[in-house]
C-alpha positions in Angstrom: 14.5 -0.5 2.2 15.7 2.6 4.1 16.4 6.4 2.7 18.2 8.7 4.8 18.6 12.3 3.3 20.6 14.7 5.4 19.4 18.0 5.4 20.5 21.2 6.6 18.3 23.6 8.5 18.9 27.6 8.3 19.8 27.3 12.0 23.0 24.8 11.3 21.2 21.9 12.8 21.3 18.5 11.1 18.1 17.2 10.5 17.7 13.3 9.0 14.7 12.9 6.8 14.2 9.1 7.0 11.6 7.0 4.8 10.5 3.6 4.6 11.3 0.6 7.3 13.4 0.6 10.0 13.9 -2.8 10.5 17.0 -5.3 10.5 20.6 -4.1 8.8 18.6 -0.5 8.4 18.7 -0.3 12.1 22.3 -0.3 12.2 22.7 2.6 9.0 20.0 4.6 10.9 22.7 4.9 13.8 25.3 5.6 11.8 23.8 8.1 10.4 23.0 9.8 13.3 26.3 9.0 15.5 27.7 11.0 12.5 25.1 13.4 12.7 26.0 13.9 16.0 29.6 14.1 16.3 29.4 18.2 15.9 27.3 19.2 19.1 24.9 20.9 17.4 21.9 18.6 18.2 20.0 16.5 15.6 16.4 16.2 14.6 15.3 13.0 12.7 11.9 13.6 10.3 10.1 10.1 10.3 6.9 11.3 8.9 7.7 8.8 6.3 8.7 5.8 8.2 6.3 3.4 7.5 7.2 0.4 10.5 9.5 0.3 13.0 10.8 -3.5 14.4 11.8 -3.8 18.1 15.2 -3.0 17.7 14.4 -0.1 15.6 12.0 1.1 18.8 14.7 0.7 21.2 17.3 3.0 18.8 14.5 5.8 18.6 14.0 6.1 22.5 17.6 5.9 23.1 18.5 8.8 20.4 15.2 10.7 22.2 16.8 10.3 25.5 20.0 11.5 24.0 18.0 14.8 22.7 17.4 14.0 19.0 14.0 15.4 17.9 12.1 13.1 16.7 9.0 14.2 14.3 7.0 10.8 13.7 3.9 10.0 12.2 1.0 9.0 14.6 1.8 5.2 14.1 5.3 5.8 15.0 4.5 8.0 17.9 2.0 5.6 19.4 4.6 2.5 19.2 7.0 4.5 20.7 4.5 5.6 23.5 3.7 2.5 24.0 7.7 1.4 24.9 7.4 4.3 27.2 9.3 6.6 25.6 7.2 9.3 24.5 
């Protein structure tokens, strides 16, 4: 299961709180989410504190969104997977 809350910050950026595993069809709503997230310019941070694994494909969407700018606030485990895809 996936839960993606979009919150606004005081500065008008969108910021994604996700939680729980992104893995399988969750990969795709995850980029959804954030294409849409996207779509006005203003930049996107994504809180994954609360993500808690990440499969392969989910790894690849993470470092492509961090190459596209998105923030990305992860947990250690999550920052250490992605590190170790190079992407960190």
């Amino acid at each position: 299961m996936l839960k993606i809350e979009s919150i606004r910050t005081a500065n008008g950026c969108p910021r994604l709180k996700v939680a729980g595993r992104v893995i399988g069809p969750w990969v795709a709503e995850l980029r959804l989410a954030c294409e849409r997230a996207l779509v006005d310019g203003r930049g996107l941070a994504l809180d994954l504190s609360e993500v808690a694994f990440v499969d392969p494909t989910g790894l690849e969407l993470l470092c492509m969104l961090s190459q596209r700018g998105v923030a990305l606030d992860c947990s250690a485990f999550v920052a250490e997977q992605l590190r170790a895809r190079g992407c960190r």
